[in-house]
C-alpha positions as CSV (number, residue, x, y, z in Angstrom):
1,X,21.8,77.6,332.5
2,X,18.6,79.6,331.6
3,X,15.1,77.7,331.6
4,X,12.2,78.7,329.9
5,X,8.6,77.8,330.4
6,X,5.6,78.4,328.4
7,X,2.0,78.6,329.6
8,X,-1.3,79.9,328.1
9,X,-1.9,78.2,325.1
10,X,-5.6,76.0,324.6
11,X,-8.2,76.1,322.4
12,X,-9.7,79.0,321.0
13,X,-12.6,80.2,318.5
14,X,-11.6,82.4,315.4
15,X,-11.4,86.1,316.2
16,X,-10.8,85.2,320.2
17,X,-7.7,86.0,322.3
18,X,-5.0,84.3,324.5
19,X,-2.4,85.4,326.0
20,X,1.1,83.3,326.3
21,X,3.7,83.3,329.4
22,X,7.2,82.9,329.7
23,X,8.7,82.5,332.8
24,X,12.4,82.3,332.7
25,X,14.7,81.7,335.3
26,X,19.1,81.0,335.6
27,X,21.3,83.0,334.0
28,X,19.3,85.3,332.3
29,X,19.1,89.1,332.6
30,X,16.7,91.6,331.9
31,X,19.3,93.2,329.2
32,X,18.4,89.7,327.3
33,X,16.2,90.2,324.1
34,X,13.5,87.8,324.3
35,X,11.4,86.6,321.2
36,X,8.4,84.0,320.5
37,X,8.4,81.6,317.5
38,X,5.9,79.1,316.5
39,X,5.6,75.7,314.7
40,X,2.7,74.8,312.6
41,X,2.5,71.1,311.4
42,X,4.9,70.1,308.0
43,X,5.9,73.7,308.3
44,X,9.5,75.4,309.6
45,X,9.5,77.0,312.8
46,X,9.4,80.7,312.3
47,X,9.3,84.0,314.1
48,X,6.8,85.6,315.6
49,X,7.3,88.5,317.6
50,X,10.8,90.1,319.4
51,X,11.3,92.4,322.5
52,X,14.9,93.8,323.4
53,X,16.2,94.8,326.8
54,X,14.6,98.5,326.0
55,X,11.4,97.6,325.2
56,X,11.7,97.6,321.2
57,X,9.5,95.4,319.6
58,X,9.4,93.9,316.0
59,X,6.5,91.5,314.6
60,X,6.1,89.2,311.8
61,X,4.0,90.9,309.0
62,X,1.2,88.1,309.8
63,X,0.5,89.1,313.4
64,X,1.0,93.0,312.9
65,X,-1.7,94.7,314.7
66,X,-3.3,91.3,316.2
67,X,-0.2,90.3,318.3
68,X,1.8,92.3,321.4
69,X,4.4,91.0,322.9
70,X,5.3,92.4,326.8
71,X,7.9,91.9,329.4
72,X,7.6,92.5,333.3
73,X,11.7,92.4,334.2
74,X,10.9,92.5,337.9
75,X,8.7,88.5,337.1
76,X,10.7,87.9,334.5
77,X,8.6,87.1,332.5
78,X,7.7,87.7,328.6
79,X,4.2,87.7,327.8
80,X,2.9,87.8,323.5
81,X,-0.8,88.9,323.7
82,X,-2.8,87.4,321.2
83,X,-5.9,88.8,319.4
84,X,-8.2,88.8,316.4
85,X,-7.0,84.9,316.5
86,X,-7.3,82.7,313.3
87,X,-7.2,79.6,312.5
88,X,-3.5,79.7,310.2
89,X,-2.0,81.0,313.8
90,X,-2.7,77.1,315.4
91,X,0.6,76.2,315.9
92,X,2.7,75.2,318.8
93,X,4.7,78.6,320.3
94,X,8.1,78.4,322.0
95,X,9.6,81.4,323.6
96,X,13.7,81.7,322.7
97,X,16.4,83.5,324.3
98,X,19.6,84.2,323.4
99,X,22.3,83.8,326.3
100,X,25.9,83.5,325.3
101,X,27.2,81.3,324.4
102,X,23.9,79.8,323.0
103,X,19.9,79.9,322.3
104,X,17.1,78.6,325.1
105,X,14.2,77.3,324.2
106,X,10.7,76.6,326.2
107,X,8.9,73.0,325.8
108,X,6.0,74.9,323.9
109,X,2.7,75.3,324.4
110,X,-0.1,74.5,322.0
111,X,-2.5,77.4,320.4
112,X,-5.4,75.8,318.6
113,X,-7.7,78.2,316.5
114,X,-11.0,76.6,314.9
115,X,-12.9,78.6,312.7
């Protein structure tokens, strides 16, 4: 069992910052690539950033350059810095990990941008 927990999310004026947590805990190892999505209202769920076990990372076009997503192994802990925020990124984020035999989700925390 792996479980997930998202903190950091709130309210936030455009072109502020915020930075998301993701404390995981179980059966998860630091060779586990970890990755944020998020879920805007009427709208699929869809991915937002990606780290592997050696510290490669990979960002959706739309957050390129505003968005960095971080581990710290020895907390383990992800971390997806937000900046230059706007209002299409309000949307609630989930941090996912991939353990075999199957994917672990977070509960979610909500990022509100108003412009």
């Amino acid at each position: 069992q792996v479980q997930l927990v998202e903190s950091g999310g709130g309210l936030v004026q455009a072109g502020g910052s915020l930075r998301l947590s993701c404390a995981a805990s179980g059966s998860i190892r630091s060779t586990n690539a970890m990755r944020w999505y998020r879920q805007a209202p009427g709208k699929q769920r869809e991915l937002v950033a990606v780290i592997t076990s050696g510290g490669s990372t990979n960002y959706a076009d739309s957050v390129k350059g505003r968005f960095t997503i971080y581990r710290d192994d020895a907390k383990n802990t992800v971390y997806l810095q937000m900046n230059s925020l706007k209002p299409e990124d309000t949307a609630v984020y989930y941090c996912n990990a991939f353990v075999v035999p199957r994917d672990y989700w977070g509960q979610g925390t909500q990022v509100t941008v108003s412009s």
